[in-house]
C-alpha positions as CSV (number, residue, x, y, z in Angstrom):
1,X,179.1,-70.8,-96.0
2,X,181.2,-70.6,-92.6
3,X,181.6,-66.7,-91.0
4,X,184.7,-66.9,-90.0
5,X,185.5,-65.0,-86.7
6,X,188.6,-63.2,-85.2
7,X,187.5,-64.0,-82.3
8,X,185.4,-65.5,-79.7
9,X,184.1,-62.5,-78.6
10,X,184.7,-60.1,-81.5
11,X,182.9,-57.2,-82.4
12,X,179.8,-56.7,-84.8
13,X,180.3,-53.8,-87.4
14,X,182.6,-52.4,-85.1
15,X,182.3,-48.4,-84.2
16,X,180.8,-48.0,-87.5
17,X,177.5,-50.4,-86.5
18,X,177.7,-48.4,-83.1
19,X,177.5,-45.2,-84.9
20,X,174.6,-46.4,-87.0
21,X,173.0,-47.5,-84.4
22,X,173.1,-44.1,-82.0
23,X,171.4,-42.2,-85.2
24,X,168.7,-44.4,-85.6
25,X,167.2,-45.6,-82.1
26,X,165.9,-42.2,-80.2
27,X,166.0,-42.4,-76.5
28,X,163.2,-42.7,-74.3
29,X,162.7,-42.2,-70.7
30,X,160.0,-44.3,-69.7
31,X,159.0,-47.6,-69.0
32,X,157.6,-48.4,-72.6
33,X,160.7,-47.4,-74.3
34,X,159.2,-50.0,-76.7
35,X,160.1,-50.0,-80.2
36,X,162.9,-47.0,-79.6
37,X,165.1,-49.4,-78.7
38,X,164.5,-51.9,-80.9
39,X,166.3,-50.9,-84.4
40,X,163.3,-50.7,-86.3
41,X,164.3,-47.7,-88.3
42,X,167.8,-49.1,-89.1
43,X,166.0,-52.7,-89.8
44,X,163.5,-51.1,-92.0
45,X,166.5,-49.1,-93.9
46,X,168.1,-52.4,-95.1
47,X,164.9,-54.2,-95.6
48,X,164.2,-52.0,-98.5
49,X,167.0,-53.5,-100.8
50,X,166.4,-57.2,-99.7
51,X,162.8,-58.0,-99.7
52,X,163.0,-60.3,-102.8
53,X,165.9,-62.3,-101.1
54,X,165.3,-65.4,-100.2
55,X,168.6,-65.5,-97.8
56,X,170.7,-63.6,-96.1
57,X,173.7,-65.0,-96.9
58,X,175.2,-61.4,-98.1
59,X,174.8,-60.2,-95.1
60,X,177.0,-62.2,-92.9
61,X,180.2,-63.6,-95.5
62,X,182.0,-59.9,-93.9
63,X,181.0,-60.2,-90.2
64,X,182.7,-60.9,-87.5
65,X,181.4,-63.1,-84.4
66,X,179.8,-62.0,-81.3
67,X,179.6,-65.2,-79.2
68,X,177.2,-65.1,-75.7
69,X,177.9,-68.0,-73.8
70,X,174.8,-68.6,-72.2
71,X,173.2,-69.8,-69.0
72,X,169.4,-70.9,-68.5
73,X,167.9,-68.7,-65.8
74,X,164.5,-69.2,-63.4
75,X,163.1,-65.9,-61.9
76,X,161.5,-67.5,-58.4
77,X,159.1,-65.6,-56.4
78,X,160.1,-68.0,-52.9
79,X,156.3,-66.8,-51.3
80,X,154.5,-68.3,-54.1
81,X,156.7,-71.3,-54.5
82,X,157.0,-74.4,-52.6
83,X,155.4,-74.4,-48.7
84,X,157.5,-76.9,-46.3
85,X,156.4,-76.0,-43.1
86,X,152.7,-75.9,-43.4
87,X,152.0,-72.1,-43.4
88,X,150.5,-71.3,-46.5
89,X,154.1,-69.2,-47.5
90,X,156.2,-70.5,-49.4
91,X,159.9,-70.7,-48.0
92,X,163.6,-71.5,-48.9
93,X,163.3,-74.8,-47.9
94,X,161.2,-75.1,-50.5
95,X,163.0,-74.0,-53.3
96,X,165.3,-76.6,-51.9
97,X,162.6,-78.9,-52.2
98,X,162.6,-78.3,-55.5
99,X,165.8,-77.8,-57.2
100,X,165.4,-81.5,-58.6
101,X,162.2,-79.8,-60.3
102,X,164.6,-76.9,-61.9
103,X,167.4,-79.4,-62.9
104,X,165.1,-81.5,-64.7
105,X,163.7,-78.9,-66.4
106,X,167.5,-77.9,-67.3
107,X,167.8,-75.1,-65.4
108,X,171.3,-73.4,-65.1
109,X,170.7,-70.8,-63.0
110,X,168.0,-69.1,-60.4
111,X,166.8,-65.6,-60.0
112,X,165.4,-64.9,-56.6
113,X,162.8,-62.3,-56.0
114,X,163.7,-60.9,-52.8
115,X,164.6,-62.3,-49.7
116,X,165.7,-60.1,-47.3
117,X,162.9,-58.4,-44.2
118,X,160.7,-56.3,-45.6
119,X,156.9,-55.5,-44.0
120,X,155.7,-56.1,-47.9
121,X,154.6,-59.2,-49.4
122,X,156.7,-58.6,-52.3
123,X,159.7,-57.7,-50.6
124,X,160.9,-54.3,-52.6
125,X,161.3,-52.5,-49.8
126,X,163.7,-53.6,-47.3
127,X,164.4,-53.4,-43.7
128,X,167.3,-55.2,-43.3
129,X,170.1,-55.7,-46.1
130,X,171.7,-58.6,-43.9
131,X,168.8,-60.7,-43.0
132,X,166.1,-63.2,-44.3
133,X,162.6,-62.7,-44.2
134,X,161.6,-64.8,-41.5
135,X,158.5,-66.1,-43.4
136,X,161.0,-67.5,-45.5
137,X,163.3,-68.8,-43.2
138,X,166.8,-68.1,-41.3
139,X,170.1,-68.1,-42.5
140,X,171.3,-71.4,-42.7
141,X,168.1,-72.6,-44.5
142,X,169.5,-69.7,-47.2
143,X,173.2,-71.4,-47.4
144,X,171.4,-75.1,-47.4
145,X,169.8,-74.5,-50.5
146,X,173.0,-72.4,-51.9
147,X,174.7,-75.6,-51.0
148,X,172.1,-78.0,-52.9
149,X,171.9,-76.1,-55.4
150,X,175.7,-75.7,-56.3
151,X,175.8,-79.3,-55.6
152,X,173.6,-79.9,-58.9
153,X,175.2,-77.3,-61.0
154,X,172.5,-74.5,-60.4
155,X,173.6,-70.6,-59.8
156,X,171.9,-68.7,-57.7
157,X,171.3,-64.8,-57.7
158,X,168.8,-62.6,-55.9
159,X,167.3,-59.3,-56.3
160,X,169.0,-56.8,-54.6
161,X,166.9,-53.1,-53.9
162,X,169.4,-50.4,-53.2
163,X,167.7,-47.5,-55.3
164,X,165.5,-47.5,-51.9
165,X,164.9,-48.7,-48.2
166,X,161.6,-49.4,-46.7
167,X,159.8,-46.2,-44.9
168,X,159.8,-49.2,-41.9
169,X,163.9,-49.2,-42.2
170,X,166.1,-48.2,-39.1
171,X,167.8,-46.2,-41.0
172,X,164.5,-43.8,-42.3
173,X,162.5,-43.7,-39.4
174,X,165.5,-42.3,-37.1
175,X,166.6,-40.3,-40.1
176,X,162.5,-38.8,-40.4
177,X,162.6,-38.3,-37.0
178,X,165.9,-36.2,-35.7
179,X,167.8,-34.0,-38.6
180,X,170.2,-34.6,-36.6
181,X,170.7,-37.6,-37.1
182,X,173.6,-39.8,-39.5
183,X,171.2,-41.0,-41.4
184,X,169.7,-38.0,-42.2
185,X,172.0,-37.2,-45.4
186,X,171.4,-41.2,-46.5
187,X,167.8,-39.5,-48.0
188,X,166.9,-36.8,-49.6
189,X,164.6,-34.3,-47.2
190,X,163.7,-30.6,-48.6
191,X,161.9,-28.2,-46.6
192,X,158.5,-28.4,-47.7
193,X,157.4,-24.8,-48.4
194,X,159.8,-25.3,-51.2
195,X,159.2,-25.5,-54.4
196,X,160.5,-29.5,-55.8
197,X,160.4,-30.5,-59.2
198,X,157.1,-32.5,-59.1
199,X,157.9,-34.8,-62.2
200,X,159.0,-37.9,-60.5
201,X,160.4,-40.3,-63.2
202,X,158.3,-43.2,-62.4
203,X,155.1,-40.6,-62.4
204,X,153.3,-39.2,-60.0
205,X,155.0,-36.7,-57.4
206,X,158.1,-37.9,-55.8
207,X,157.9,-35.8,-52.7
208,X,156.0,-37.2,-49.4
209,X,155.5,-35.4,-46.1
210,X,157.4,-36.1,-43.1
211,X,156.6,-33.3,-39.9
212,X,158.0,-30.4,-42.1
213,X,159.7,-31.5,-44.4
214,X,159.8,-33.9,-47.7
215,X,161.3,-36.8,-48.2
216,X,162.5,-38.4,-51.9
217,X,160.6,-41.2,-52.9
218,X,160.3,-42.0,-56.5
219,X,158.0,-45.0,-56.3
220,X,155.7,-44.2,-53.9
221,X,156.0,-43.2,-49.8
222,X,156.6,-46.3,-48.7
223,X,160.0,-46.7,-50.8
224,X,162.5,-43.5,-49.5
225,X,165.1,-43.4,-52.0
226,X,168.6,-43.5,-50.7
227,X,171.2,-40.6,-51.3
228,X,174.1,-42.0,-53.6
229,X,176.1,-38.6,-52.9
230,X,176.6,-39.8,-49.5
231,X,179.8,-41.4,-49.1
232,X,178.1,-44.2,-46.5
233,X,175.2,-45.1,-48.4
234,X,177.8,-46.0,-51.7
235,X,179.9,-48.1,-48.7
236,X,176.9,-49.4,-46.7
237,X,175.8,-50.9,-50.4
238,X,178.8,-52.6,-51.4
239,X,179.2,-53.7,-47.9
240,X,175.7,-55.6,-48.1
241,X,177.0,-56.6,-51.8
242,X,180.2,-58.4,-50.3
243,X,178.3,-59.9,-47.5
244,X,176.0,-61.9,-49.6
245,X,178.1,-63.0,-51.5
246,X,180.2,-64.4,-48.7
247,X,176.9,-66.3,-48.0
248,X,177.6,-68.1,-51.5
249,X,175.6,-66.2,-54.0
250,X,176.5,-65.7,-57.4
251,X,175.3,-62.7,-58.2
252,X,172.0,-60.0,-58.1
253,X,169.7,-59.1,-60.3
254,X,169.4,-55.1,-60.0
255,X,165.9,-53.5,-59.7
256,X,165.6,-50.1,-60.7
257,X,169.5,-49.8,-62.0
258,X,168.6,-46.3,-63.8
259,X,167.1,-44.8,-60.6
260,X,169.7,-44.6,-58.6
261,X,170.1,-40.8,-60.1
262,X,167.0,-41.0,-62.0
263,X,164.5,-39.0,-60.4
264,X,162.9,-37.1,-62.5
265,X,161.2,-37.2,-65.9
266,X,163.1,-34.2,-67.1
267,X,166.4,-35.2,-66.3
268,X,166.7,-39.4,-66.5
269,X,168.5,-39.5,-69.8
270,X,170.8,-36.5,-69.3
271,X,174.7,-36.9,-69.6
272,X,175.4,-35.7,-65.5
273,X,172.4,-38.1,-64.5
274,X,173.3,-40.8,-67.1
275,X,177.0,-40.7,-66.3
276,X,176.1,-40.4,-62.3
277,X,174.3,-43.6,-62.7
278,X,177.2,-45.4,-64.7
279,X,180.0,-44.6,-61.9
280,X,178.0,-45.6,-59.4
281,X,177.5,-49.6,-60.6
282,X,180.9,-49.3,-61.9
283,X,182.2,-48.9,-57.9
284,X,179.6,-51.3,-57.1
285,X,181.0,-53.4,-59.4
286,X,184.9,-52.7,-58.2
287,X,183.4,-53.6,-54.4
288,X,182.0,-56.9,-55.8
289,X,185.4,-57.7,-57.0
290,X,187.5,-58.4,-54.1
291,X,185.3,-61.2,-53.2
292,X,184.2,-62.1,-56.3
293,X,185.3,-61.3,-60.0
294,X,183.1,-63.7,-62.1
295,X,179.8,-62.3,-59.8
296,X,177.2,-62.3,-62.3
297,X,175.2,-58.7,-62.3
298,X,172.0,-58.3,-64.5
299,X,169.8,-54.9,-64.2
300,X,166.6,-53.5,-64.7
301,X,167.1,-50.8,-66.7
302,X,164.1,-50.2,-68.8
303,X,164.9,-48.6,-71.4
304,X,166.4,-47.8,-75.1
305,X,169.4,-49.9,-75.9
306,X,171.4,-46.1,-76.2
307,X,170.6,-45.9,-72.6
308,X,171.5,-49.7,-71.7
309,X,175.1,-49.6,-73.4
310,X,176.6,-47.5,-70.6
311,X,175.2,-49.8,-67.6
312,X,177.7,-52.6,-69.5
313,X,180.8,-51.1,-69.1
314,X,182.9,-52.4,-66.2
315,X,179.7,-52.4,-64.5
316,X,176.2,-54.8,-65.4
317,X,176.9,-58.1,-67.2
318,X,173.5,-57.9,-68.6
319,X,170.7,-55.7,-69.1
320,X,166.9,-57.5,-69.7
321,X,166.4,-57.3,-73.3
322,X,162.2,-55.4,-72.6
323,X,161.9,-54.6,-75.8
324,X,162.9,-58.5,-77.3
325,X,160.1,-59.6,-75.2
326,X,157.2,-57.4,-76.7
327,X,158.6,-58.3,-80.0
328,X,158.5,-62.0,-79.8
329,X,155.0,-62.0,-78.1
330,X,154.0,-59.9,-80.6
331,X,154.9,-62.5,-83.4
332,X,153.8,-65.3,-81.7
333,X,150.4,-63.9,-81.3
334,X,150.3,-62.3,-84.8
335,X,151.7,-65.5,-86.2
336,X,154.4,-63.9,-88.3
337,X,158.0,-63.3,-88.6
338,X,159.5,-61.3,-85.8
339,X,162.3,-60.1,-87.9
340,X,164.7,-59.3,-84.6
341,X,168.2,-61.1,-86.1
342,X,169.0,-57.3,-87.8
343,X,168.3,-55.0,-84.8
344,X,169.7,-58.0,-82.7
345,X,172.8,-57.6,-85.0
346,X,172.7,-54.1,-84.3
347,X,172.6,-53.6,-80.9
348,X,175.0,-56.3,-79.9
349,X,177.7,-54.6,-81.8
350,X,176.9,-51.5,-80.1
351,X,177.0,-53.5,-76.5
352,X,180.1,-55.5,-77.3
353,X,181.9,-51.8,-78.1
354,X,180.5,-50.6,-74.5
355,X,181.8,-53.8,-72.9
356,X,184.8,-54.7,-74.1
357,X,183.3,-58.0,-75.6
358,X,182.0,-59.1,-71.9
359,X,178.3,-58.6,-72.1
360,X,175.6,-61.3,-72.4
361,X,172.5,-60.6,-73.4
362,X,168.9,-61.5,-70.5
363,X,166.0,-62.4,-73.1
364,X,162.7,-62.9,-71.4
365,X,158.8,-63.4,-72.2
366,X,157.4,-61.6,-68.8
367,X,158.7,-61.0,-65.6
368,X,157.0,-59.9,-62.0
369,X,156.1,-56.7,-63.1
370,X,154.0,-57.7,-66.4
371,X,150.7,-60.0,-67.5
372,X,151.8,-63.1,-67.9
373,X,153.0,-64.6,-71.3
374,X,149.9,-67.2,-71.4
375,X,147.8,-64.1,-71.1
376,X,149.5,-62.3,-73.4
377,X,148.8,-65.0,-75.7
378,X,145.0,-64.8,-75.0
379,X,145.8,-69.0,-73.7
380,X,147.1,-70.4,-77.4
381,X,149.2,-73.2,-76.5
382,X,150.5,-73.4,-79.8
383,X,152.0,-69.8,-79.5
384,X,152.8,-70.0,-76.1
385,X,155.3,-72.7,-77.6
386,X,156.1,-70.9,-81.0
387,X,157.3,-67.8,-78.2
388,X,159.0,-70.2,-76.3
389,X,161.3,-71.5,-79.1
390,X,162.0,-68.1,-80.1
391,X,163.4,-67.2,-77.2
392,X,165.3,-70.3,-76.6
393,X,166.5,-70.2,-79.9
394,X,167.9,-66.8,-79.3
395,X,171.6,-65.7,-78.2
396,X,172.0,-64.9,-74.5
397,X,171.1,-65.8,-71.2
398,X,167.3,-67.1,-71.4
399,X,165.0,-66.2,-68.6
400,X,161.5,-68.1,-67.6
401,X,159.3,-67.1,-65.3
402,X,158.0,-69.1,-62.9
403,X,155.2,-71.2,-64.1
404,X,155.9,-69.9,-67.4
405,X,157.0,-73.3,-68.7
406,X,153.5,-75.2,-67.4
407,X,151.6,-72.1,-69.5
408,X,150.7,-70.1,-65.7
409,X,148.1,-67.2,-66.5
410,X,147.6,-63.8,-65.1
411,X,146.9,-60.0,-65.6
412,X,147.4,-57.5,-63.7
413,X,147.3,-55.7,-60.6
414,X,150.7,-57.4,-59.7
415,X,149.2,-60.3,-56.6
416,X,147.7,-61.5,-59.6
417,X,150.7,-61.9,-61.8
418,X,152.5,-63.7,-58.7
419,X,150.2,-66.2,-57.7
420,X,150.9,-69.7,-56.2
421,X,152.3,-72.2,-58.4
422,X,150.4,-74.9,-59.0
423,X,152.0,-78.1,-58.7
424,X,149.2,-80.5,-58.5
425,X,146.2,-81.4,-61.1
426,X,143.2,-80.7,-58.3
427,X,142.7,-77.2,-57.5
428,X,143.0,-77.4,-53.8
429,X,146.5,-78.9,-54.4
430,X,148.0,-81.1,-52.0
431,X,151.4,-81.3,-49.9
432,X,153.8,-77.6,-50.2
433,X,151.2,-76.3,-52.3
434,X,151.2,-72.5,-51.3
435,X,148.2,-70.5,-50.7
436,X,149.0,-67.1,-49.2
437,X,147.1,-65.7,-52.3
438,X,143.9,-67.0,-53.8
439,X,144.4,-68.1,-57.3
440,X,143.0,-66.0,-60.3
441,X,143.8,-67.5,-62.7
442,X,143.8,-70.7,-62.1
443,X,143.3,-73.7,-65.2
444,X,142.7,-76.7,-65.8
445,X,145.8,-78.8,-67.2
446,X,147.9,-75.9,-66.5
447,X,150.2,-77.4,-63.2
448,X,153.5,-79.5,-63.1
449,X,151.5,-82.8,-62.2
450,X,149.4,-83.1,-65.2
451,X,152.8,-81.9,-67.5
452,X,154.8,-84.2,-66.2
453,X,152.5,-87.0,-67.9
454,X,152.0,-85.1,-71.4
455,X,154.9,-85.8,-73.9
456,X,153.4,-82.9,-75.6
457,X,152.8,-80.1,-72.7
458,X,154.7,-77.0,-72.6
459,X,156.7,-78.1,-69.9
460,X,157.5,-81.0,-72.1
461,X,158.6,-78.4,-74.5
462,X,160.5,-76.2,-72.8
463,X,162.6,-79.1,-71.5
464,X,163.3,-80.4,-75.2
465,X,164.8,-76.5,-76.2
466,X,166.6,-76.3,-73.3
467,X,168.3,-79.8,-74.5
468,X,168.7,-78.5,-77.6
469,X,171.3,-75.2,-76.2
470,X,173.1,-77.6,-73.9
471,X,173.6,-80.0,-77.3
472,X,174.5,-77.6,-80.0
473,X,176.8,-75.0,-78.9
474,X,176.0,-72.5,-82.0
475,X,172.4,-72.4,-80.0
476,X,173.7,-71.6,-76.7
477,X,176.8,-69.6,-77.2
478,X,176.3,-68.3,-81.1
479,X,176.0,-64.9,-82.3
480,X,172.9,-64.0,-84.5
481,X,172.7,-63.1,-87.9
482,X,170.1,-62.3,-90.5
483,X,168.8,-64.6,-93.0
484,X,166.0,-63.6,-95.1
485,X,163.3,-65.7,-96.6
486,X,160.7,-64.4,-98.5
487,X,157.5,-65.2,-96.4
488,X,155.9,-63.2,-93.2
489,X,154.7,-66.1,-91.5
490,X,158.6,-67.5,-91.1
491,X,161.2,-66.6,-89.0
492,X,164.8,-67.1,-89.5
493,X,168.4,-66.7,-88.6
494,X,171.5,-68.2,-88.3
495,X,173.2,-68.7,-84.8
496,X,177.4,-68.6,-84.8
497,X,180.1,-69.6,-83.6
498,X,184.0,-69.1,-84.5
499,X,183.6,-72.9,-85.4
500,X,180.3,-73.7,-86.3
501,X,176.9,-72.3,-87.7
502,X,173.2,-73.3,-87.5
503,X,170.1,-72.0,-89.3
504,X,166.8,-71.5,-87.2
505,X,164.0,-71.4,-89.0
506,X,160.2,-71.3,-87.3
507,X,156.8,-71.5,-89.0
508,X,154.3,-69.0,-87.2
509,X,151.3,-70.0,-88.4
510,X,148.6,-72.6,-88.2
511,X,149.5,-73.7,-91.8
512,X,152.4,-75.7,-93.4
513,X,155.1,-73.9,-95.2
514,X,157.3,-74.7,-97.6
515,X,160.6,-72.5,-98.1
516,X,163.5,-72.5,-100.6
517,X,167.2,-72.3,-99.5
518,X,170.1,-71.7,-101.3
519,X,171.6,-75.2,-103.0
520,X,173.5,-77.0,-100.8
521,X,173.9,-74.7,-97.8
522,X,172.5,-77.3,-95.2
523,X,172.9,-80.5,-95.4
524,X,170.7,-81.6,-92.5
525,X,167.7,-81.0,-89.8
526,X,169.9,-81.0,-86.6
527,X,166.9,-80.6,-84.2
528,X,162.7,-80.1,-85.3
529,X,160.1,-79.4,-82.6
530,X,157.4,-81.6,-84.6
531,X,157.8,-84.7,-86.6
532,X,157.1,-83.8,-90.5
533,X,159.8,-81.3,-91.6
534,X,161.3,-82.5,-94.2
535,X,164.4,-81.2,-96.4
536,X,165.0,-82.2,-99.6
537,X,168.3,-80.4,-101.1
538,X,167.5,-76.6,-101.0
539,X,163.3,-77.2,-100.1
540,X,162.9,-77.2,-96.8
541,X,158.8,-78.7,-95.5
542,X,157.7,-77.3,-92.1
543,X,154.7,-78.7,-90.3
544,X,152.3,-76.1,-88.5
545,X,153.7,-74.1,-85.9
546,X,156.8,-75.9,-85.9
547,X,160.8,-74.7,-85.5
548,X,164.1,-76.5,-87.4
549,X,167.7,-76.3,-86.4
550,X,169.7,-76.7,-89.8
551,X,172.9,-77.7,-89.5
């Protein structure tokens, strides 16, 4: 049972899916868009005829092929990385340090936090778009571990801010202090006996004093948001674009992509501000062109997939798939099927109409701003790995966070979700350990030494799926499609490719599970996470907490 493809990038259900799609998910404009954007009501709609199927094979003999080819990311917070020079910070020279580390562990790709001056720890708000923090390092240390890097195969991206500049910027404090000034139209100042919309889209109040006036700042005072309907800010930003890329980047990862025009609760999703938004990363992406076309550009836009779709045209590559990750968290910890492949299905067709076919999906467990996925997961090791091969088992391009893979713990407030990584078994750790933050959350077993050793750690684990992409390329590059079987403890789906087709099928729970296919669909157990599953003809055995590749 091949599904043939027209294709290698062809559409989903075409404008019909698309249409589907726009009536069912409602729009949201807040950070826990949640289960708006997930397809729930459109999956729940062709649930109800198929609950006593034990396949899906129906549901994919018509479809056409929406291949991803994928690339395995690693979100870095540099600080909390890897120390060379003995200061408690971690630095670039670190990450250089390690990029054996991040091969071994099959990593394609790295996401840098960012990088450039900034009077924060965290970096967010910048004070030079053309420099490095010094704590991190100069300039050539950047294009030495660009250099490595490429040299073993490894991408590397950063975070680029350009919603907002640092209150400590040039460009604000002469702009605060003289009206007069050329920077002054680069913000946003009202007088401040005005009366200003007070619903600042990320809560809160927006506006902050400065003499007698108010400045625009949508994330808090520190964080002046720039003015994208003056001509020089849109310049100065490609400008800083093109420069790093001359460096040797290979892209940036976009924080706060909707915000640019987003300001305000009652106005986020509306046409002019959605539209505003669109044409802006669509120039940005123009700019990037003439130095580089293939510049990979993923964004932060947290939201409804009705509100991502627009970001993908002839602008974003990707958009982080937020609501994905509460989903598959949510299964692992539940230990039941996370039923995604139909929404998946969904929403992909609605992308690849947006983008031309061009789009890659960003799937992820947690990222800087959220608890940690080992948190999440209350410290089950078995989940954390039954989450792990969901995602990895997933179309498009998988991110980790850092320490993710060695099962790294924290909540919230956000120092405590970045903490150092822990390379060594002792607690005081040894030689680059860094230690500009205590550590939290701290645990025993839970560091790259001790992993390293254990055939059967998560790091182990997350080495062995990230083999099993680069060695079947329906896993890597395929599109997704439902197939249902009959039982809320398993999850299952078939992966494709114009010239090949897998079936993935994970046990959730603590128990073993037997399942019965459809006679003589798959012939063989490509890839199994635990020794034990067994298939004989259509009846396919799967230890506890387990996954199977079917070929």
């Amino acid at each position: 049972m091949r599904v043939k493809g027209t294709s290698a990038r062809a559409w989903i259900g075409a404008a019909l899916g698309a249409a589907l799609l726009l009536a069912a998910v409602g729009c949201t404009s807040n950070n826990n868009a949640g289960n708006a954007g997930d397809g729930n009501q459109a999956s729940e709609s062709a649930n109800t005829g198929q609950n006593a199927a034990k396949n899906g094979q129906a549901a994919v003999k018509t479809a056409s092929i929406d291949e991803q080819p994928s690339t395995v990311w690693y979100e870095l917070f540099v600080r909390s990385f890897y120390d060379t020079n003995g200061d408690g910070i971690g630095d670039l020279n670190g990450v250089t340090q390690k990029l054996d580390y991040l091969k071994d562990l099959g990593v394609e790709g790295i996401w840098l936090m960012p990088i450039n001056a900034s009077p924060s720890y965290h970096g967010y708000d910048v004070t030079d778009y053309y420099s490095v923090n010094p704590q991190y390092g100069t300039m050539d240390d950047m294009k030495k571990m660009l250099d490595e890097a490429h040299k073993r195969g490894i991408k590397v991206i950063m975070d680029l801010v350009v919603n907002h500049t640092s209150k400590e910027h040039p460009w604000f404090k002469e702009a605060a202090a003289d009206p007069n000034s050329k920077y002054r139209s680069w913000y946003t100042f009202k007088d401040a006996s005005g009366q200003l919309p007070g619903d600042g889209a990320t809560g809160g109040n927006p506006w902050h004093s400065s003499g007698g006036y108010k400045y625009l700042g949508v994330f808090w005072e520190g964080m002046p948001d720039l003015n994208f309907d003056e001509p020089a800010v849109r310049a100065e930003m490609i400008k800083a674009g093109q420069f790093w890329l001359d460096q040797g980047l290979d892209g940036f990862r976009l924080d706060a992509a909707k915000h640019i025009y987003g300001d305000f609760k009652s106005t986020i999703n509306t046409p002019d501000v959605q539209k505003k938004n669109q044409a802006w990363w669509q120039e940005f992406r123009a700019g990037l062109n003439e130095k580089k076309k293939d510049a990979y550009l993923v964004g932060e836009v947290w939201d409804s997939p009705v509100i991502v779709a627009p970001y993908l045209d002839k602008a974003l590559d990707s958009g982080f798939n937020f609501d994905l990750a509460t989903k598959l968290l949510s299964a692992a910890d539940t230990e039941t099927n996370p039923d995604v492949a139909f929404s998946l299905d969904r929403v992909y067709g609605m992308y690849e109409q947006s983008s031309g076919g061009t789009f890659v999906d960003a799937t992820f467990l947690a990222n800087h701003d959220q608890n940690r996925a080992m948190s999440v997961l209350k410290g089950n090791l078995d989940h954390a790995k039954m989450a792990a091969a969901l995602q990895f088992t997933l179309p498009g391009n998988p991110f980790i966070y850092y320490g993710e893979e060695i099962g790294m713990q924290g909540m919230k407030p956000d120092e405590a979700i970045r903490e150092p990584m822990p390379w060594y078994a002792a607690k005081e750790g040894g030689e680059g350990q860094t230690k500009w933050e205590a550590s939290r959350y701290w645990k025993e077993g839970a560091n790259v030494e001790t992993q390293l050793k254990d055939e059967n750690s998560l790091l182990a684990f997350y080495k062995e799926l990230i083999a099993w992409r680069k060695e079947l390329p329906a896993l890597r590059n395929g599109g997704i499609k439902e197939y249902k079987i009959d039982n809320p403890q398993i999850g299952s789906y078939l992966r494709v490719t114009a010239d090949d087709q897998v079936l993935v099928v994970h046990n959730m729970s603590g128990t073993e599970q037997k399942v019965q296919l459809t006679e003589g669909e798959f012939a063989e157990i490509a890839k199994q996470s635990k020794e034990g599953a067994t298939l004989d003809g259509a009846a396919l055995v799967l230890p506890a907490y387990s996954t199977v590749v079917l070929h």
